[in-house]
C-alpha positions as CSV (number, residue, x, y, z in Angstrom):
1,X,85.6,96.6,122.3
2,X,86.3,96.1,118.4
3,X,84.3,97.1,115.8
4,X,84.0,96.5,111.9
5,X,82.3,99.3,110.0
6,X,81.6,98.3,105.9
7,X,80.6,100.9,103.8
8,X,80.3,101.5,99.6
9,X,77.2,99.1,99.1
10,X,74.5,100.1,96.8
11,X,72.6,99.6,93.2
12,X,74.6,98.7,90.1
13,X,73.7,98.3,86.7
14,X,74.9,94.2,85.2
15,X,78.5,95.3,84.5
16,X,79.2,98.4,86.5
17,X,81.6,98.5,89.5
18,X,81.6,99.2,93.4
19,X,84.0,99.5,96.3
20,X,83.3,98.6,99.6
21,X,85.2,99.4,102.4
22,X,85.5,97.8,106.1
23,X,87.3,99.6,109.0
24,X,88.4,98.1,112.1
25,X,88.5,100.4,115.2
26,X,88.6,99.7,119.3
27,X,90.8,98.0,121.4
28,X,93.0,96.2,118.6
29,X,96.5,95.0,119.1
30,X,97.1,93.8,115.6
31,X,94.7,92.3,112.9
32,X,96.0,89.0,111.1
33,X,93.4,88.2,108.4
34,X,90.5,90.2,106.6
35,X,87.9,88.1,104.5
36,X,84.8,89.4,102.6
37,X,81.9,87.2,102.5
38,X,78.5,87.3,100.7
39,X,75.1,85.9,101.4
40,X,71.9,86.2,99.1
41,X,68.7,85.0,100.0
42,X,68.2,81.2,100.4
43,X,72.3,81.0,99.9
44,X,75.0,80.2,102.6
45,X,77.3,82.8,103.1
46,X,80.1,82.2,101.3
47,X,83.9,83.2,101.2
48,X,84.7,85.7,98.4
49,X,88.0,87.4,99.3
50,X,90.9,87.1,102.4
51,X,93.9,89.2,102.8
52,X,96.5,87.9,104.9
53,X,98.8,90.6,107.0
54,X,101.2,89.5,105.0
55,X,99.2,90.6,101.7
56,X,98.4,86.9,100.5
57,X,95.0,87.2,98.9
58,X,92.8,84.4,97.3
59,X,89.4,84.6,95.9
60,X,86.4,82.4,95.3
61,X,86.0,80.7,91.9
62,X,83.4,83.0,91.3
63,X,84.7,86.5,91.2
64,X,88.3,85.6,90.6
65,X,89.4,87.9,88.0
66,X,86.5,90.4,88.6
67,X,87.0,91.6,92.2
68,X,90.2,92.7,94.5
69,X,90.5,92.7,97.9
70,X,93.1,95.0,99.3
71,X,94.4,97.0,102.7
72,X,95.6,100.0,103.4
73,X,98.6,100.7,105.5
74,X,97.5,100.9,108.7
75,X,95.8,97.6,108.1
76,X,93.0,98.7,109.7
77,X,90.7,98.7,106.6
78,X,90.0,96.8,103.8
79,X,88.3,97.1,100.3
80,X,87.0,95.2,97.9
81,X,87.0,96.4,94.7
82,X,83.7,94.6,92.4
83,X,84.2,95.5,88.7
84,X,82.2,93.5,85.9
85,X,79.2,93.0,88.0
86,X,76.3,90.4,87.4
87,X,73.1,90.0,89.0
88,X,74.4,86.8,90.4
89,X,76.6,88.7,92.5
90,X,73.8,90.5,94.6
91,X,73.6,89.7,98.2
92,X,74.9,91.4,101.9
93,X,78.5,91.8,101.8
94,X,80.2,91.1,105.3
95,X,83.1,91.8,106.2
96,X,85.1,89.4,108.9
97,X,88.9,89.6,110.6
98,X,90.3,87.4,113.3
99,X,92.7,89.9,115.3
100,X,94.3,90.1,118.6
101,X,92.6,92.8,121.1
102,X,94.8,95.3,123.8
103,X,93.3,93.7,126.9
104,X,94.2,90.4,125.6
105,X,96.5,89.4,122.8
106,X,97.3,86.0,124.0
107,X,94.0,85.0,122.6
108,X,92.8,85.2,118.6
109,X,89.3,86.8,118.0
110,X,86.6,87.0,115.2
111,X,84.6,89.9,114.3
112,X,81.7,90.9,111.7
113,X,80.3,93.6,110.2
114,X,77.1,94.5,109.9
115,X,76.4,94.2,106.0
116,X,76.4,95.8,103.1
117,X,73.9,95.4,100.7
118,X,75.2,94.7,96.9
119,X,72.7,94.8,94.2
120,X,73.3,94.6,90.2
121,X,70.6,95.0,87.9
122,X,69.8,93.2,84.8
């Protein structure tokens, strides 16, 4: 089995910074994308980072400029570094990857964390 881990979330003062982390463990032959997605109460979750394997990134219009996603080596984990905060940006943090497993790499599979919650004070 595969599993996504996220960590870093907390309580930010309006313009403060966080880092959240997501690592991928189990049965994983070899992760192709990473995303970071956000959903506040009421919201749809929404895109707000993807890292390719490749190291392509791209970034919703609203934290473009503010927030970087980025992998380590391995390319196991993932962060994404939140700098310039606003309140608007509170919500769970997810973190997603499509990746090929061990027992079966012909076929491409999706995976989510379980949430981080992000909150920036006024």
């Amino acid at each position: 089995q595969v599993q996504l881990v996220e960590s870093g979330g907390g309580f930010v003062q309006s313009g403060g910074s966080l880092r959240l982390s997501c690592t991928a463990s189990g049965s994983i032959f070899s992760i192709n994308s990473m995303r970071w997605y956000r959903q506040a109460p009421g919201n749809q979750r929404e895109l707000v980072a993807v890292i390719t394997s490749g190291g392509s990134t791209n970034y919703g219009d609203s934290v473009k400029g503010r927030f970087t996603i980025s992998r380590d080596n391995a390319k196991t984990t993932v962060y994404l570094q939140m700098n310039s905060l606003k309140p608007e940006d509170t919500a769970v943090y997810y973190c997603n990857a499509d990746l090929w497993r061990r027992d079966n790499y012909r076929m491409r599979y999706e995976y989510w964390g379980q949430g981080t919650q992000v909150t920036v004070s006024s």
